[in-house]
VMD Tcl script that draws the C-alpha trace (Angstrom):
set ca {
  {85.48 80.29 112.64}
  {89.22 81.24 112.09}
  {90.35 84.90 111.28}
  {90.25 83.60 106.96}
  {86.57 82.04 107.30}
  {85.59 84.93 108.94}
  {86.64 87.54 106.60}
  {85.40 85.46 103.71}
  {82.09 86.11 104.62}
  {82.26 89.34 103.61}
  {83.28 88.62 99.72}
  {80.59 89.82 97.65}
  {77.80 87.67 96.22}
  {79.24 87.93 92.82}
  {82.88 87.45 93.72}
  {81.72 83.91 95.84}
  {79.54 83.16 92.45}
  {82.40 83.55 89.83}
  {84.95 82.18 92.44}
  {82.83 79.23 93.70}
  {81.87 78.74 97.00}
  {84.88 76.49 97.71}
  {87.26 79.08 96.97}
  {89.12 80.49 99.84}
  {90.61 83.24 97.82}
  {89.67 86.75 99.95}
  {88.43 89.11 96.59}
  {87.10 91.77 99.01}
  {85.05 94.93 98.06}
  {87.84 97.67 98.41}
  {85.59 99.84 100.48}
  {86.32 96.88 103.55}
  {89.77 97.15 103.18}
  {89.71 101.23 103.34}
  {87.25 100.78 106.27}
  {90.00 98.44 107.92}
  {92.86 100.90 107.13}
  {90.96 104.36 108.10}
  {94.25 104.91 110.63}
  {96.51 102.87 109.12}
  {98.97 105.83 106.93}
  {98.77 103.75 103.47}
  {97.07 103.95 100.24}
  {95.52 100.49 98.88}
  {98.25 99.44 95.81}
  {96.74 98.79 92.44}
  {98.86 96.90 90.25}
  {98.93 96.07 86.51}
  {98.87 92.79 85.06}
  {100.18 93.25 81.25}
  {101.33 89.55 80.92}
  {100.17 86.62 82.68}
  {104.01 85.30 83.78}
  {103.91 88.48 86.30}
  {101.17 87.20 88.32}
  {103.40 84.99 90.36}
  {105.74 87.83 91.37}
  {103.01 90.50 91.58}
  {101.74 87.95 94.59}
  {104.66 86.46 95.84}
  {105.51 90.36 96.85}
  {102.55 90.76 98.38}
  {102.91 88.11 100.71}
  {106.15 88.73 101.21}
  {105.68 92.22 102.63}
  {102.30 90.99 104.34}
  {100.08 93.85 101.92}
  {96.80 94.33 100.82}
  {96.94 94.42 97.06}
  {94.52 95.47 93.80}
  {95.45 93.78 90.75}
  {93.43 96.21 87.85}
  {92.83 94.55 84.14}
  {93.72 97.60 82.56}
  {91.23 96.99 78.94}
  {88.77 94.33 80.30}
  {85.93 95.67 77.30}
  {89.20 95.09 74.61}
  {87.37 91.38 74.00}
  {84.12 89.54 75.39}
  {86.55 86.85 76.95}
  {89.04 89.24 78.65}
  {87.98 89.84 82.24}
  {86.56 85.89 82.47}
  {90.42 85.13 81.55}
  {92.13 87.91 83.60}
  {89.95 86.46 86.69}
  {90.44 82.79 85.43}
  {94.39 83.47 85.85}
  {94.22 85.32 88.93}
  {92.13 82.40 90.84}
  {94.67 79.45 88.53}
  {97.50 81.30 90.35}
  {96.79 82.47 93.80}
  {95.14 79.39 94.49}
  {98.24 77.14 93.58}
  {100.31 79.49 95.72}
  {97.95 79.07 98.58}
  {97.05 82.95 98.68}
  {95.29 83.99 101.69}
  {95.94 87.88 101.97}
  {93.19 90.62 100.70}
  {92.82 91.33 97.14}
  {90.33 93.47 95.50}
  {89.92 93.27 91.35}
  {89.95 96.27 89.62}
  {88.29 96.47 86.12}
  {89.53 99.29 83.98}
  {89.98 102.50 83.60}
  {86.47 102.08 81.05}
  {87.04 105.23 79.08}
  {83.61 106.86 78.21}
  {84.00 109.10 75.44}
  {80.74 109.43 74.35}
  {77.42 110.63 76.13}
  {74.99 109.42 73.48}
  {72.45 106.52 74.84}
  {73.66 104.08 71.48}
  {77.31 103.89 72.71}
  {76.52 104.06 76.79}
  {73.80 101.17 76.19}
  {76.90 98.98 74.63}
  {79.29 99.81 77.52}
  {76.66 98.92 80.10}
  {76.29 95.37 78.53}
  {80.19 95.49 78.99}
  {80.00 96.26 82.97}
  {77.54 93.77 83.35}
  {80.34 91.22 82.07}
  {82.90 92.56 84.20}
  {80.50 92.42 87.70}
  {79.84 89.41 86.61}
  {83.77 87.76 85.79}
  {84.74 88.96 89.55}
  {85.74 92.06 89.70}
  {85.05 93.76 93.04}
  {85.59 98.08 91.63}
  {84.97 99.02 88.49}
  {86.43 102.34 87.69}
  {85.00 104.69 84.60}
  {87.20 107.05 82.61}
  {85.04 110.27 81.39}
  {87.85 112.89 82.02}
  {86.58 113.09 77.81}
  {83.00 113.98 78.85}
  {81.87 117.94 80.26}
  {80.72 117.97 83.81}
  {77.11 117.73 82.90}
  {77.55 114.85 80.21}
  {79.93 112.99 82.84}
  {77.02 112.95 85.37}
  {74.55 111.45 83.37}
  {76.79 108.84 81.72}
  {77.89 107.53 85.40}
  {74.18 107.79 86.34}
  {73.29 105.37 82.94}
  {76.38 103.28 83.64}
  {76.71 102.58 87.11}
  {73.48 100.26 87.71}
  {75.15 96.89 87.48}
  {78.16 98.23 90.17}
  {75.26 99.25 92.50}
  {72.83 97.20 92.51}
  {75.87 94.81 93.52}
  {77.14 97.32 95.97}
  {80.29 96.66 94.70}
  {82.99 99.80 94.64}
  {82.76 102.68 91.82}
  {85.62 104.51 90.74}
  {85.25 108.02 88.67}
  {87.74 110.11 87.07}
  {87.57 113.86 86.81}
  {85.75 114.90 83.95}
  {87.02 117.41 81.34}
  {87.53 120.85 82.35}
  {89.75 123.57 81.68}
  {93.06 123.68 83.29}
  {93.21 125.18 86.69}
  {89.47 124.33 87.00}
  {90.23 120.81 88.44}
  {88.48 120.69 91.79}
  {85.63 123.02 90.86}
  {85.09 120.18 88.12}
  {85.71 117.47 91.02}
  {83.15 119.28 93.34}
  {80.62 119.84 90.64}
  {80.30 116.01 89.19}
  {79.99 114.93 92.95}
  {77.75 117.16 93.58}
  {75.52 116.05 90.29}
  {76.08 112.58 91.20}
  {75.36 112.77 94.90}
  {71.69 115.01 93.53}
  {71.52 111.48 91.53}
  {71.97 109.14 94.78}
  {74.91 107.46 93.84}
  {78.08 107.29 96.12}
  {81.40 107.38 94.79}
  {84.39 104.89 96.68}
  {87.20 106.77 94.64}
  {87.58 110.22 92.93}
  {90.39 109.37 90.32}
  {92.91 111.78 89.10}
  {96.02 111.07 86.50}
  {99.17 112.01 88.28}
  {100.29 113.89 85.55}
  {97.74 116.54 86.51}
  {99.75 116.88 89.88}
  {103.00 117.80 88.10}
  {106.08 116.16 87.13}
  {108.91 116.01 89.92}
  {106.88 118.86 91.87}
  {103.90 117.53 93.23}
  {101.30 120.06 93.49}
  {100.52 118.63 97.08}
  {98.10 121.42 98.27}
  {96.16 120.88 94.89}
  {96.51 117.04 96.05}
  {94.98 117.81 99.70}
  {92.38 120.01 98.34}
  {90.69 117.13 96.15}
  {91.14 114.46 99.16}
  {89.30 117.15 101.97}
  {86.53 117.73 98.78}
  {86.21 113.90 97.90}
  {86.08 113.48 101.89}
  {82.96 115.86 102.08}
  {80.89 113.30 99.88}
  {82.00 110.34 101.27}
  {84.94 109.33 98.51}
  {88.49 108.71 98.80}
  {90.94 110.24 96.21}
  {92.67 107.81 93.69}
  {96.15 108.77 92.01}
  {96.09 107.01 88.50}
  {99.18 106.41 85.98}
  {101.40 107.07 89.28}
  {105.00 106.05 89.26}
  {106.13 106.90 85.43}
  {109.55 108.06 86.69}
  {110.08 107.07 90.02}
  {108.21 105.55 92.79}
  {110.26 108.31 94.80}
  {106.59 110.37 94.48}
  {104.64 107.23 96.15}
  {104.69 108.42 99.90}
  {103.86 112.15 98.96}
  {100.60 110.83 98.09}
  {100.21 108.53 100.95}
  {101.05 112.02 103.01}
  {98.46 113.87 101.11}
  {95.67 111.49 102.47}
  {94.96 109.51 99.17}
  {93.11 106.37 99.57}
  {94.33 104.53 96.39}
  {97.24 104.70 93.72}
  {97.77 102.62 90.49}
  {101.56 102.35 89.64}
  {101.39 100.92 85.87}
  {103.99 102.43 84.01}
  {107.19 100.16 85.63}
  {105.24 97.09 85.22}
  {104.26 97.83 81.95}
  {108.20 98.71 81.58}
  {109.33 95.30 82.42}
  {106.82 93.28 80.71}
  {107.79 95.46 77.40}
  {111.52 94.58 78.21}
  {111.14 90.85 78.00}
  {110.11 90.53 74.67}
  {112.49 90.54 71.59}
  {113.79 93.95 70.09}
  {111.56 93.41 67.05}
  {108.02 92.12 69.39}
  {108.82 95.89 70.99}
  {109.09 97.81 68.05}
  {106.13 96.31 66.66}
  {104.23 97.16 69.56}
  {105.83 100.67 69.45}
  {104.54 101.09 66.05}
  {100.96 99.38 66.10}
  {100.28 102.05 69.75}
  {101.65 105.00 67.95}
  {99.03 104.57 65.33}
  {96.59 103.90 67.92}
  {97.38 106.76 69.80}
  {98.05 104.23 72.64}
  {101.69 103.83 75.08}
  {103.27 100.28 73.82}
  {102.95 99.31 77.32}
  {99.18 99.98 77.12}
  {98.65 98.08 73.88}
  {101.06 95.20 75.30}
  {98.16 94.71 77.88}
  {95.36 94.30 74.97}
  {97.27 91.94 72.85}
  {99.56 90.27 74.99}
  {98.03 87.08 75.00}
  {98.13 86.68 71.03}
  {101.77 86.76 71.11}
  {103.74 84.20 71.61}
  {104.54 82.82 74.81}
  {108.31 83.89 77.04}
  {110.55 81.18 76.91}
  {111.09 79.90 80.80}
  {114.50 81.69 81.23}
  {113.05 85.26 80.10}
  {109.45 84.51 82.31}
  {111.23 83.63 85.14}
  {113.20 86.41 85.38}
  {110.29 89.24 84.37}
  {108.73 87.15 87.56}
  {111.74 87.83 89.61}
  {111.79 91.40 88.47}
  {108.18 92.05 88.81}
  {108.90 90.66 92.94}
  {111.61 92.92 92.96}
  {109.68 96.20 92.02}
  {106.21 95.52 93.69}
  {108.09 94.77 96.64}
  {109.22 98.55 96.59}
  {105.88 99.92 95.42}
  {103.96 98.63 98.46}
  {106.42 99.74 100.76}
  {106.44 102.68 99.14}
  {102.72 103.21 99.84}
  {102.97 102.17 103.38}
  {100.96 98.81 102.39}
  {103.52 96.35 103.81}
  {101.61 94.51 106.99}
  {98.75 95.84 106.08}
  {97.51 92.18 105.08}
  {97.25 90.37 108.36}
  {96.00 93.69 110.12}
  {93.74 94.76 108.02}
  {91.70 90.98 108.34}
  {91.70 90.98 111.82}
  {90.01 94.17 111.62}
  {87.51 92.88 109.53}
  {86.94 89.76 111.46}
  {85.97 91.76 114.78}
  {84.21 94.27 113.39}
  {82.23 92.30 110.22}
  {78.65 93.82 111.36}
  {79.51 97.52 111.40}
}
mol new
graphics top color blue
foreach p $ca { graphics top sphere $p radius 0.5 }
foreach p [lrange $ca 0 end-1] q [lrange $ca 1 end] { graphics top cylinder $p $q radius 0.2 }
display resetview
């Protein structure tokens, strides 16, 4: 077996099913590909796909810098048939491009905002889908929910991302401000009483300050998430610069999603009036445009080839700087030669 074959044994069962097993696409759990990078100073890159047309760039850059790359479906619960076409795309388009470095699938943000059984009983049907479509971490908002709330919704929720031992991804949970890591420590605590491990402990990066990064804050959460076993997740990272991207890498943190430059350049290749629309329909939905572009992109109508093209060659352009950014460039190759020596630890 060659360094590929090897490492696609250790897809999981539900990525190989959805795939099919003559896909040679690596979807990998993201807890391999921290395992892999333990020394390595990176955090794993989760991208945004808002439009399909971006796919071919988001890829092309990560073969181009040799990376390990997420790509997250940002509202996969916004319709029945979204994840199935988000994974659909991502399989149509790495597979023509003969793809052959890691990826992991990221479904969400989910935002829980309610604890009652009614509403968690129709999200769980939801996960179910996404395990099912491909997706190798799911990752649940409930930074709505109290501590106490937030551990039993995660408890009701996570069964389908378990019993798949795929990777689960929890935000902090509402608190009040300056109680952040007490929050953190309690809902791992209350989940760990539970018996559920945690891959990722998320947290928004506006909670870590503008152009100041409050890095000790930062360092704090990772040696906490450490004690139970999680890695620390930055989420809506990059919303003015990608300048802040190593400080977290620094910091220890395991993951980042950078969404808001993406969702910047898929916003600027529509028409004036497509964007104001947008603008208008997310302020009423208390959403960003960027966000809402990601829900309803695909009713729209399609880019002409001149303006897809060159959102593909922009797209390129900026992941290329994000993963170096995070310290993910040659991370690909290494990471699954790793994996290939050391598949039955």
């Amino acid at each position: 077996m060659n360094v590929l074959d090897k490492v696609l044994t250790l897809r999981p069962t539900s990525v190989v099913a959805r795939l099919g097993t003559a896909s040679r696409l690596p979807v990998l759990n993201p807890r391999e590909l921290v395992r892999a990078l333990d020394k390595v100073p990176t955090a794993l890159p989760c991208l945004p796909v808002p439009v399909r047309p971006m796919l071919p760039g988001l890829l092309a850059a990560a073969r181009g810098e040799d990376a390990v790359m997420g790509l997250v479906c940002p509202h996969p619960l916004a319709d029945r048939g979204a994840a199935d076409r988000f994974v659909t795309a991502v399989q149509q388009v790495a597979e023509a491009d003969g793809h052959t470095r890691p990826l992991f699938l990221q479904a969400g943000p989910v935002r829980v905002s309610k604890a009652e059984p009614e509403a968690l009983g129709l999200l769980q049907e939801g996960l179910f889908r996404l395990v099912d479509a491909g997706f190798s971490l799911v990752s649940l908002d409930v930074t709505r929910l109290p501590v106490d709330a937030a551990v039993d919704a995660v408890r009701r929720l996570s069964g389908p991302v378990v019993e798949r031992e795929l990777s689960l991804e929890v935000s902090l949970p509402a608190g009040a401000e300056g109680d952040e890591l007490e929050g953190g420590r309690a809902l791992l605590e209350g989940l760990q009483r539970q018996g559920l491990g945690v891959r990722f402990l998320r947290i928004s990066a506006a909670l870590l300050g503008e152009e100041d990064q409050d890095v000790q804050f930062l360092r704090s959460l990772v040696e906490l998430a450490g004690q139970h076993g999680a890695g620390v997740s930055v989420g809506e990272a990059g919303r003015r610069s990608a300048r802040v991207l190593p400080t977290y890498v620094a910091a220890g943190v395991k993951k980042v999603e950078c969404v808001a430059p993406f969702e910047r350049l898929a916003l600027a290749s529509y028409p004036d009036t497509v964007r104001e629309s947008l603008e208008q329909k997310a302020e009423k939905a208390g959403l960003g445009a960027g966000e809402l572009l990601g829900v309803v992109g695909e009713q729209l109508a399609a880019l002409e080839a001149q303006d897809a093209s060159r959102l593909e060659a922009l797209t390129f352009a900026e992941a290329s700087e994000v993963l170096a950014a995070l310290g993910a460039s040659r991370t690909g190759w290494k990471s699954m030669l790793f994996l290939a020596e050391n598949r039955g630890d």
